[in-house]
C-alpha positions as CSV (number, residue, x, y, z in Angstrom):
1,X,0.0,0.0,0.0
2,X,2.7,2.4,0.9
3,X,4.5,1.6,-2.4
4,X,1.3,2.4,-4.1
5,X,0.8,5.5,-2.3
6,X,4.3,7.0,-3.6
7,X,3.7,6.2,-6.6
8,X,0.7,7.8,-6.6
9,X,2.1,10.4,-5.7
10,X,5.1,10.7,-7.9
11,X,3.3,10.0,-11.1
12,X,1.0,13.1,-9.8
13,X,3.7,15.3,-9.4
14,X,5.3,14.6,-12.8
15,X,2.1,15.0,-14.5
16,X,1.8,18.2,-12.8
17,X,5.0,19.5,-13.5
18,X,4.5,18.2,-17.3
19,X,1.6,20.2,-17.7
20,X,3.0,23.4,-15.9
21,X,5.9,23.4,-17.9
22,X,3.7,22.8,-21.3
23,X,1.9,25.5,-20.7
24,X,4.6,27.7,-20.1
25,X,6.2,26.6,-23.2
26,X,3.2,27.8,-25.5
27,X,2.8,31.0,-23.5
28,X,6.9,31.4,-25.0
29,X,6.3,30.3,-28.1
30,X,3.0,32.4,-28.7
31,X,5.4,35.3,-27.5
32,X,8.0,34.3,-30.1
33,X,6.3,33.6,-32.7
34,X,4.1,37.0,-32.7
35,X,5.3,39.9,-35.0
36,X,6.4,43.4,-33.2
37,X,5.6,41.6,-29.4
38,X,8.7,43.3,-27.4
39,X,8.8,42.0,-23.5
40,X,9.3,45.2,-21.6
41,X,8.1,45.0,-17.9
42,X,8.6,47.9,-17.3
43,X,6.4,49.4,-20.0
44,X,3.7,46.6,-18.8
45,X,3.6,47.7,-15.5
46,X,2.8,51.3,-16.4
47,X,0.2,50.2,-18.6
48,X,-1.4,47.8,-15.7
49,X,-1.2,50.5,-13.1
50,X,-2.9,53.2,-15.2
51,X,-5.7,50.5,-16.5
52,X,-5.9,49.8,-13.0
53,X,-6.6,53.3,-11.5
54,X,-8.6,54.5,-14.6
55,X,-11.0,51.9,-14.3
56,X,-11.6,53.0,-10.3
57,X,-12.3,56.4,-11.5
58,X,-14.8,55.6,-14.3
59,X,-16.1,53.6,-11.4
60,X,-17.4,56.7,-9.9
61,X,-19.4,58.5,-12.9
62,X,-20.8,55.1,-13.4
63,X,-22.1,54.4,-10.1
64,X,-23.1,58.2,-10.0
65,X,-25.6,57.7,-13.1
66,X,-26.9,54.5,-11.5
67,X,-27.7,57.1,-8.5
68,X,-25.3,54.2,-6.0
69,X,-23.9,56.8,-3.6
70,X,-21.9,54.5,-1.8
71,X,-20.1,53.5,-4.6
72,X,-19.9,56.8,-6.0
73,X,-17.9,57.6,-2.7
74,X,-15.9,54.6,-2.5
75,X,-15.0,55.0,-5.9
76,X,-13.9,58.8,-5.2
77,X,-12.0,58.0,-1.9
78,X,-10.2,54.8,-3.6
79,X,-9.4,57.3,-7.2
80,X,-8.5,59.7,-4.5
81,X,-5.9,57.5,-3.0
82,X,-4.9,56.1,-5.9
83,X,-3.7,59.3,-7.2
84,X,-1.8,60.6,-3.5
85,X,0.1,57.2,-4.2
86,X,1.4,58.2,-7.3
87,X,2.4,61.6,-6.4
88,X,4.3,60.1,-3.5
89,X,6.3,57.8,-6.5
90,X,6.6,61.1,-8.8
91,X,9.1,63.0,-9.0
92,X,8.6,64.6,-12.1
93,X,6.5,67.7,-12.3
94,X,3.1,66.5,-12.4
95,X,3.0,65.5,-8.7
96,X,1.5,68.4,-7.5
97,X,-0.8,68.4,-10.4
98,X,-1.8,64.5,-9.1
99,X,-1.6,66.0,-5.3
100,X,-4.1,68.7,-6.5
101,X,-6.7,66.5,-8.1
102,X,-7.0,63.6,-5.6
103,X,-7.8,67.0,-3.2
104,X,-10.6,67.8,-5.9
105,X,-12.0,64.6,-5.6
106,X,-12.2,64.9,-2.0
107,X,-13.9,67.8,-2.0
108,X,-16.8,66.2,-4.2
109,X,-17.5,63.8,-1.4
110,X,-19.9,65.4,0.9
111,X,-22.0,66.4,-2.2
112,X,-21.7,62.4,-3.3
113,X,-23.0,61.4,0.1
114,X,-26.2,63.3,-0.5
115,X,-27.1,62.0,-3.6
116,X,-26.6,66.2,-4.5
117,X,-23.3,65.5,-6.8
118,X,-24.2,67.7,-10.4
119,X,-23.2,64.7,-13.0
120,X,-21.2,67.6,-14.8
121,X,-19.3,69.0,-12.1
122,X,-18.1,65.1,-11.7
123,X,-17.3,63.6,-15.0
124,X,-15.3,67.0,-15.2
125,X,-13.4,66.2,-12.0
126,X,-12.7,62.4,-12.8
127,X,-11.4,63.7,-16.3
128,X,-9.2,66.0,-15.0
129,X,-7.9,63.2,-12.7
130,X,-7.2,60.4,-15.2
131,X,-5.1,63.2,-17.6
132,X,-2.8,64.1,-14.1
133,X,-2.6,60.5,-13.7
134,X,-1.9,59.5,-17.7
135,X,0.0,62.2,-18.0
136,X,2.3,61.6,-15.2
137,X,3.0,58.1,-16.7
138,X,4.0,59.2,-19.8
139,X,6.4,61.4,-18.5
140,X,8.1,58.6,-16.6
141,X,8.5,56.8,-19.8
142,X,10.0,59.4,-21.2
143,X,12.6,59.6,-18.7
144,X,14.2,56.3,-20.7
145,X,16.7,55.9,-22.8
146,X,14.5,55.0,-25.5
147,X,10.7,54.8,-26.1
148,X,11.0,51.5,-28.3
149,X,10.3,49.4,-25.0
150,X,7.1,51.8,-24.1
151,X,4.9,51.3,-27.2
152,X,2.0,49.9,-25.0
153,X,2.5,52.5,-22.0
154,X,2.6,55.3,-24.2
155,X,-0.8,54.4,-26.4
156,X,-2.5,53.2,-23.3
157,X,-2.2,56.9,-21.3
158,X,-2.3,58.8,-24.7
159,X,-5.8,56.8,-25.2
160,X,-6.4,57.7,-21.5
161,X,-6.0,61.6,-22.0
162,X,-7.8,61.3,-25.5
163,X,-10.8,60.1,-23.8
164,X,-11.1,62.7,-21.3
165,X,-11.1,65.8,-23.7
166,X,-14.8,66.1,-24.7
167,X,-15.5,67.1,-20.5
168,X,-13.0,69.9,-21.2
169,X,-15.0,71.3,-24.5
170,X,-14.7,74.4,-26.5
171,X,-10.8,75.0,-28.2
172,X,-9.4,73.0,-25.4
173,X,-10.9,69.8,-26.6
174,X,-10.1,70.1,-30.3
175,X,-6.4,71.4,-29.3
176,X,-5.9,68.2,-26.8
177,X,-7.3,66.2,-29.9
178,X,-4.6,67.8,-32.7
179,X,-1.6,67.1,-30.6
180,X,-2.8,63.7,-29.2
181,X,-3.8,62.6,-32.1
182,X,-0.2,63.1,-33.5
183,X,2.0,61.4,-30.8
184,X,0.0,58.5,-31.2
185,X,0.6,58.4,-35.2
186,X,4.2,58.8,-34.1
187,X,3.8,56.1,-31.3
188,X,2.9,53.8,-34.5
189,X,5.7,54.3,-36.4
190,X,7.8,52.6,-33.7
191,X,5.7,49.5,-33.8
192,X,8.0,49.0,-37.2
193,X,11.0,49.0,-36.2
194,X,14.6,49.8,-37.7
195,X,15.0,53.1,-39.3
196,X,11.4,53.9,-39.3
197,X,11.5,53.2,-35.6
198,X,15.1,55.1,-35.2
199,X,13.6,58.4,-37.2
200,X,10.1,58.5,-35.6
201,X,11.6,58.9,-32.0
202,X,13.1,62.3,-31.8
203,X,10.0,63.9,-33.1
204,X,7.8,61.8,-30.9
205,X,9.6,62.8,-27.4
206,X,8.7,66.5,-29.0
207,X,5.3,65.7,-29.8
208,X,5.1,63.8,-26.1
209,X,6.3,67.5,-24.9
210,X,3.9,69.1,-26.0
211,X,0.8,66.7,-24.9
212,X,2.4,67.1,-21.2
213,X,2.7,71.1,-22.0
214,X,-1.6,71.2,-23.0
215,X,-2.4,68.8,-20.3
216,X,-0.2,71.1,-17.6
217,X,-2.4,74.0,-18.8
218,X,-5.9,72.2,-18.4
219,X,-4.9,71.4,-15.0
């Protein structure tokens, strides 16, 4: 019986590690074998962490229309927090600006709590919030030696700022769309590689430049 048992046992554990192993194989292989896919953790984790906090702050205009004011105010306290944490990671000069905003958010609380929040006055807020945050991200890409490794970061936050134009309207929103729209034509080019890649740089970092220059304004 004990003879039976181990072997149980070890067939168990070699099937297991079979199978564990297999599947990390494909996961390689599926990585190899796809055109332009460039492992950069780095550029990953800035892209998770802005998906991440994004999503907490839609969180609150969606609870908001659903007319959920407790998770309207958890979403603003946890958006809140989320964006004090990344100031206290910044040093770059949107950490005031990410300071400021999670202080706006606050503010919107008490109003939240009585079901009295103006939808307006709120989508404004939370946009204002993801473009410190987005913003803030791109600039610590930029602070690489290249921006080959940050092709997802850099489409993810410029997508992030894109969306939150139409709450600034008037000339603001159109100007934010021009130059946006740009660096991410730019941030394409690099998907190529080579020369293309090598020549689209420099102009992108001055397009990037300027997205942080508008978004510095709005704020």
């Amino acid at each position: 019986m004990k003879s039976l048992f181990l072997s149980t046992v070890l067939l168990a554990t070699v099937t297991g590690t079979y199978a564990q192993n297999n599947l990390m194989n494909k996961m390689a292989e599926k990585t190899a074998l796809t055109p332009g896919v460039v492992v950069a953790p780095a550029d990953t984790a800035a892209k998770a962490a802005s998906d991440t906090a994004i999503v907490v702050l839609d969180q609150a205009v969606a609870a908001s229309k659903t007319g959920d004011k407790s998770a309207t105010v958890q979403a603003l306290q946890t958006g809140a927090t989320a964006l004090e944490t990344e100031a206290k990671t910044s040093t770059g000069s949107f950490k005031d600006k990410l300071t400021g905003q999670a202080g706006n958010l606050k503010k919107l609380i008490p109003a939240a709590k009585s079901g009295l929040l103006n939808a307006g006055v709120l989508q404004k807020a939370i946009s204002l919030a993801k473009m410190a945050f987005a913003a803030n991200k791109i600039e610590k890409l930029m602070g690489g030696s290249n921006l080959l490794g940050s092709i997802g970061g850099l489409t993810s936050n410029l997508g992030v700022l894109q969306s939150a134009l139409p709450a600034l309207g008037g000339g603001a929103s159109g100007a934010g769309e021009s130059l946006i729209s740009g660096a991410l034509s730019s941030v394409s080019q690099l998907n190529g590689g080579g020369q293309t890649a090598t020549a689209a740089e420099p102009a992108l970092r001055g397009q990037l430049t300027s997205v942080l220059g508008f978004v510095k304004g709005v704020l």
